[in-house]
C-alpha positions, -999 to +999 in steps of 0.1 A: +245-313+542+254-330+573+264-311+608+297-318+622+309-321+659+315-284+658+278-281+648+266-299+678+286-283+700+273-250+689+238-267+693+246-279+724+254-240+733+217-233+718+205-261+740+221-244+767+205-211+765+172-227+762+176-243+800+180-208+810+144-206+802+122-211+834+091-232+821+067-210+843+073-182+830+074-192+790+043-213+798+020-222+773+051-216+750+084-238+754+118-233+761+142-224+734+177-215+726+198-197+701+236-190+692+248-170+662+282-184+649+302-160+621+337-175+615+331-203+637+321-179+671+292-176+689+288-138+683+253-135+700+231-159+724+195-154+730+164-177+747+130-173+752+126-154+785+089-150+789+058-159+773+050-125+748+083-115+750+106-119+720+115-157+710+149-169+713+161-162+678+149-125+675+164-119+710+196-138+698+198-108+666+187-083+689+219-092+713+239-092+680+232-054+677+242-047+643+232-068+610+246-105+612+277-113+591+273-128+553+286-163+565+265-164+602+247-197+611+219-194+632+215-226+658+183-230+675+169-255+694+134-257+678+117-249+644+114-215+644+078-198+639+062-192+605+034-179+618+027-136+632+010-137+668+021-111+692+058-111+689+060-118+651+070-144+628+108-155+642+114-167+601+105-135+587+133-116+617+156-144+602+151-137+565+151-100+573+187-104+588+202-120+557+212-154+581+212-177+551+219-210+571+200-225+602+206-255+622+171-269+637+170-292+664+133-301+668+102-296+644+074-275+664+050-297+675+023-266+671+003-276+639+001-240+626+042-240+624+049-281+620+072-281+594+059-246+578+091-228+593+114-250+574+092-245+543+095-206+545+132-206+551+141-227+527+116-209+501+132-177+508+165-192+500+178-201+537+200-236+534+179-254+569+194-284+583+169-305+608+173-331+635+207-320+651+207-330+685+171-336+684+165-359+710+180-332+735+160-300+722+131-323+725+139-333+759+136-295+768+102-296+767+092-331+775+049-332+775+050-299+749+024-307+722+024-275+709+003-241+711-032-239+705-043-202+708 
C-alpha cells in the first residue's frame, strides 16, 4: 500500500514529537516519535523521553489511556523494537493493543532489531508500511548506528 499526503503529515506529527526528545538524555538510544490516528485524528502522541524509560510507542498507548480503536494507525518515526531489554519489546505493546496498521519511517540501524520489528508485526498479522518520510526520521539521529548493549 502506498501513504498518502495525509500519511505524511501524520508522520511529520511523529517526526515532531521525536524532536521533543533531547539527545542527552535518550543517549545511547535515539530520538523517536509517535501519533495514534483513529478516524483520521491524532488521538494520542508519545516520544522517547529518557534512556530506560518507556519508548515512544508504548508512551504514545499509555497517553491513549484506554485500548486503541479497531481502525487506529500507529505512526512512528523508527522501526519499533523486537527485542525485551529493560522497558520491553515496543512490538509486543503494539500487538498487545490490537493497532493492526503501522507506518515506519526508518529501519533500526541496531542489528538485534534491523528489520526483525517489521518481521514480527507483520507475522502477527499487523499490515507495516516502511520508508515514509525516511530521509527525515533518519535525519533525527544523524551518526546513530544503533545500540550495542
Amino acid at each position: 500500500m502506498e501513504a498518502t499526503d495525509t500519511d505524511a503529515a501524520f508522520m511529520d506529527a511523529a517526526i515532531q514529537e521525536a524532536k521533543k526528545g533531547d539527545p542527552a538524555l535518550t543517549s545511547p538510544n535515539p530520538r523517536v516519535g509517535a501519533v495514534i490516528v483513529e478516524s483520521g485524528r491524532i488521538v494520542a502522541r508519545g516520544y522517547f523521553e529518557r534512556d530506560g524509560e518507556p519508548h515512544a510507542e508504548k508512551r504514545a498507548l499509555e497517553n491513549l489511556g484506554r485500548r486503541p480503536q479497531s481502525n487506529a494507525v500507529m505512526y512512528v518515526t523508527l522501526e519499533p523494537c523486537s527485542t525485551k531489554g529493560r522497558t520491553g519489546a515496543c512490538t509486543d505493546a503494539i500487538i498487545q493493543a490490537g493497532i493492526t496498521k503501522v507506518f515506519i519511517g526508518a529501519t533500526d540501524p541496531t542489528p538485534a532489531h534491523r528489520g526483525n520489528g517489521l518481521k514480527v508485526l507483520r507475522e502477527a498479522g499487523v499490515d507495516v508500511v516502511s520508508g515514509l518520510r525516511k530521509q527525515e526520521c533518519e535525519a533525527l539521529n544523524l551518526g546513530f548506528l544503533g545500540r550495542v548493549s
